[in-house]
C-alpha positions in Angstrom: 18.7 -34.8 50.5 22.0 -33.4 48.8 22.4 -30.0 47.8 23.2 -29.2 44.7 24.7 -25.3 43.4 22.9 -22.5 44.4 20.0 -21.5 41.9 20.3 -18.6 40.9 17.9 -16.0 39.2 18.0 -12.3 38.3 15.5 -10.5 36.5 16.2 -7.4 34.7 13.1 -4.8 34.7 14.0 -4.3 31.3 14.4 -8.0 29.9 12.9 -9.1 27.0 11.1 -5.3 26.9 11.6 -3.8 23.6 12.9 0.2 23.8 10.3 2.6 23.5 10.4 4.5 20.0 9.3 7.2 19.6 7.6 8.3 16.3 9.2 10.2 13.7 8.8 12.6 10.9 9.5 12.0 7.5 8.5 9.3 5.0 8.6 5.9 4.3 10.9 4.2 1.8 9.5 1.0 0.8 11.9 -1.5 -1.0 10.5 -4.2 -2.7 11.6 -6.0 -6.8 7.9 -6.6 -7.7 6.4 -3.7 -8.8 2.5 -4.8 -8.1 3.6 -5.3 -4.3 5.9 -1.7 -4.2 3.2 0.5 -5.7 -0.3 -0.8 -3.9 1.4 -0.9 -0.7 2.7 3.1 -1.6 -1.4 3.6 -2.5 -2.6 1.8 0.4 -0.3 4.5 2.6 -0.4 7.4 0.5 -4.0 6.8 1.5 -3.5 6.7 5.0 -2.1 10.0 4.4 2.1 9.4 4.4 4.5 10.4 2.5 6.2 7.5 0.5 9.8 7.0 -1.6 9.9 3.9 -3.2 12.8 1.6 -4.2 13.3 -1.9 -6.4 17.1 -2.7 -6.2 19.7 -2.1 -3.8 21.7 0.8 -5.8 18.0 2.9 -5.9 17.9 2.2 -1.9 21.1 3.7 -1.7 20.5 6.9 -4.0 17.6 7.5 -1.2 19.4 7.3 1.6 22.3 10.0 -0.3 19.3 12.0 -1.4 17.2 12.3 1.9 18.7 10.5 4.8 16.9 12.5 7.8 14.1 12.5 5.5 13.3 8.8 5.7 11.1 7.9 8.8 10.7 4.1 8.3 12.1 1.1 6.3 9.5 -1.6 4.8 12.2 -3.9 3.3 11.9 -6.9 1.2 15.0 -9.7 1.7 14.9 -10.9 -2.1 16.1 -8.3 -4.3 17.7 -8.2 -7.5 21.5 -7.8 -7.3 22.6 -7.3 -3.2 18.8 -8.0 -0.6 17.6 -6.6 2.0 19.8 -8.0 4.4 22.8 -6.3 2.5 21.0 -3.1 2.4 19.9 -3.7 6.4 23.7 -4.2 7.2 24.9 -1.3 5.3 22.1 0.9 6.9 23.4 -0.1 10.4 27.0 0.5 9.7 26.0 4.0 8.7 25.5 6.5 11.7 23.3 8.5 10.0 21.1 6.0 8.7 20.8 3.6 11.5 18.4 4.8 13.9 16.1 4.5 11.2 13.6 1.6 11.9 13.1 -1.0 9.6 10.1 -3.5 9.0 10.6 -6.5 7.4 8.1 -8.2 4.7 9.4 -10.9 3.2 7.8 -14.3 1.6 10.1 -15.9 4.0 9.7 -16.4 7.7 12.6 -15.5 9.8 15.5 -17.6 10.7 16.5 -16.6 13.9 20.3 -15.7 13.8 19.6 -14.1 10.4 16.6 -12.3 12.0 18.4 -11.3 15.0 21.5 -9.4 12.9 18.7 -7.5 11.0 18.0 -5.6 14.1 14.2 -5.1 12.7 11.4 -3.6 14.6 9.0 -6.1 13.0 9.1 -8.8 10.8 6.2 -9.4 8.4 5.7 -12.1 6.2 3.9 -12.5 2.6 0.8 -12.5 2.3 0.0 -10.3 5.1 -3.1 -8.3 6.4 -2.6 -3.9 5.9 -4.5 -3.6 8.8 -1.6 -5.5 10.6 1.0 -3.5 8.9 -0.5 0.0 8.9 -0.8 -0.5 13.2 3.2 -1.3 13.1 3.8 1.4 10.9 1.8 4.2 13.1 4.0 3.5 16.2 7.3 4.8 14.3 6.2 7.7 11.8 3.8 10.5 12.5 2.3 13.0 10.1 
């Protein structure tokens, strides 16, 4: 029997467990081009009794996060956009101090290529079509009323 290196293993009690987040105050900016998508999903969580800003380009995005920055609780951000997408928006976000402890949820048609995924830093990636139960569960554990 030869011996080989030394295995070795460490285990972090934290590994591979995300931060805990805890909810916030303020609304939700949703930024998505297609209008049908923007507005029901604003219904659908007006009804559920938050407060929603809605965006359809980059440079309206922006002009939110000028107008209201500690007013903006959550993120639903749609990758194709008009003009600069979501992950443009996501990267100026994060290089802002002010705006980048502000979660942000993915929904996209597209599912996510890892090393893109991984530099969006987002608490949750869903993609089109997708159930509002699903959504609306996600979106509970980082705004409250």
């Amino acid at each position: 029997m030869t011996q080989g290196a030394p295995v070795t293993t460490t285990t972090s009690l934290t590994a591979g467990v995300p931060p805990i987040v805890a909810p916030r105050r303020g609304g939700i900016l949703i930024v998505e081009d297609r209008d049908d998508v923007r507005q029901g999903l604003a219904q659908l969580l007006e009804l559920h009794g938050y407060i929603v800003f809605e965006a359809s380009n980059a440079s309206e995005t922006f002009a939110h996060f000028q107008a209201s920055p500690s007013g903006i609780a959550l993120i639903l951000l749609d990758l194709v956009l008009p003009g600069p997408g979501g992950a443009e928006i996501r990267a100026a976000q994060l290089a802002d101090p002010q705006l980048s402890e502000i979660p942000t949820i993915v929904v996209s048609a597209y599912a996510p290529d890892i090393p893109s995924g991984d530099a969006l830093r987002a608490a949750a990636w869903f993609e089109k079509p997708f159930r509002f139960d699903q959504l609306l569960d996600e979106v509970r554990k980082y705004v409250t009323m």
